[in-house]
N, C-alpha and C positions, 0 to 999 in steps of 0.2 A: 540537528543540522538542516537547515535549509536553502536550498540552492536554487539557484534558478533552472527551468528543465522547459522543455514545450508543452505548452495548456492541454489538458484534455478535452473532450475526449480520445484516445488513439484507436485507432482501426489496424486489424490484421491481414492482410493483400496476402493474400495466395495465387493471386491473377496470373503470374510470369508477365504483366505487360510492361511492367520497368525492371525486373532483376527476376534472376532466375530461382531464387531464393523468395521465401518467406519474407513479409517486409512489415514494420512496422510504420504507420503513417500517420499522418495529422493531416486534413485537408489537402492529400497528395503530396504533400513532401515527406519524403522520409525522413525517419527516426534511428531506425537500426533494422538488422539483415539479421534471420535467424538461419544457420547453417545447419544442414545433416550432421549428425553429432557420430554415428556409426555405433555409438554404445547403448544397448535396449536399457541398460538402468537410469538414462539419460531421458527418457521420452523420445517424443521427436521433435523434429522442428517445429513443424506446426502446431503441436501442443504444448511446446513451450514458449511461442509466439504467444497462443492464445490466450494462456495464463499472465502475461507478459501483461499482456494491454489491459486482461479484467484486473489484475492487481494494480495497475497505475491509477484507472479510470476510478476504482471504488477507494482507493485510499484515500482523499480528502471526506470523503462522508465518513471513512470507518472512524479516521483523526478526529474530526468532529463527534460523532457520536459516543465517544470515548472518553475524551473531552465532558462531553456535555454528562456524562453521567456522574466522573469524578468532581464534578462541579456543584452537582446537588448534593453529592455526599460531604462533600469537602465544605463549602460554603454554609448549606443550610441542615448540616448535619443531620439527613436522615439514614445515614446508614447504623445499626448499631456492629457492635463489632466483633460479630462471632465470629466462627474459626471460618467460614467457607466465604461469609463476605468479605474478611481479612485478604484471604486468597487471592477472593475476585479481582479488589481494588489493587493487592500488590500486582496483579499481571494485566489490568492496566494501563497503573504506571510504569511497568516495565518496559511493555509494547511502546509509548508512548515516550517515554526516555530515548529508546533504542531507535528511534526516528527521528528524534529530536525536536520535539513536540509537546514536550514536559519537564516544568523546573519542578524537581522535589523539595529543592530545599526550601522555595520561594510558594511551594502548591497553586501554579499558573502555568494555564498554557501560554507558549510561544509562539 
């Protein structure tokens, strides 16, 4: 699935200088507002802010690099295919499905 979203990089505002909240931003405009959740198995805001923006900002490189591996195996066949690189490349294309980011049946990314 791919949508349209705001470009990265995202930054994490803990400033209070436009919301009293945790803020995610792009070049000062906001993104989204991370509120006190009141539950400690929840993290906190701020730490779920922060995870927030490092997982938006590295997900294109991780899509690519994941990509680009099933590509040399897939293409130029150098994987051979024991049990544990079997694994590897299934969760992969797993990860890589579940983002919408990989045709299996067609073995191309999207």
């Amino acid at each position: 699935m791919k949508t349209e979203h705001t470009p990265t990089p995202w930054e994490y505002d803990t400033s209070d200088k436009y919301c009293k909240y945790g803020t995610i931003r792009r070049n000062g405009m906001m993104i989204a507002q991370c509120h006190p959740l009141g539950f400690p198995s929840h993290g906190t805001q701020d730490g779920n802010g922060a995870f927030i923006v490092t997982a938006c900002n590295s997900y294109d490189a991780l899509v690519e690099a994941a990509q680009s591996v099933l590509r040399e195996w897939h293409i130029k066949g150098k994987i051979q295919d024991t049990y544990h690189q079997h694994v590897a490349k299934e969760s992969l294309l797993t990860a890589l499905e579940s983002c919408g980011r990989w045709d299996r049946l067609n073995g191309v990314a999207k």
